[in-house]
C-alpha positions, 0 to 999 in steps of 0.5 A: 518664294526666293531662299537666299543660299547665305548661311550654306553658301558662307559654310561651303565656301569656308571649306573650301578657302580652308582647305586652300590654305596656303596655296600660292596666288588666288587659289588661296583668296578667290573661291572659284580658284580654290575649288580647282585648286583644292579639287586637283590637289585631292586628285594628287593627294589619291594618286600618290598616296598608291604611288608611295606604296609603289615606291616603298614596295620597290625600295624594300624589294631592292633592300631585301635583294641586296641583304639576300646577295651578301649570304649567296642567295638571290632575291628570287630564290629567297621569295620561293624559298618561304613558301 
């Protein structure tokens, strides 16, 4: 017997399309566009949220550095001095 896939196929492709909201071109209209649309972006999504961290790990250390200098001390010394 043949099963029609309506209901779960409209749910998924809803999520998807939802997802891809404003997303320029097709990949905010057509399905298959929006699933590598929104799949990419989930990639990026995971990569730069480390890559934040990165970035915000890197501007503390050059802000604690530059405060540690004004009182004669370098960053180095000042790490291995809270131990």
């Amino acid at each position: 017997m043949r099963v029609k896939t309506g209901i779960i196929r409209r749910k998924r492709h809803k999520r998807v399309l939802k997802a891809a909201k404003g997303f320029r071109g097709a990949s905010g209209d057509a399905f298959k566009q929006a699933k590598q649309a929104t799949r990419r972006a989930m990639a990026f999504a995971t990569r730069d949220r480390k890559v934040n961290k990165r970035r915000m790990r890197q501007l503390w250390i050059t802000r604690i550095n530059s405060a540690a200098r004004m009182n004669g001390v370098s960053y180095s010394v000042l790490m291995n001095g809270l131990v």
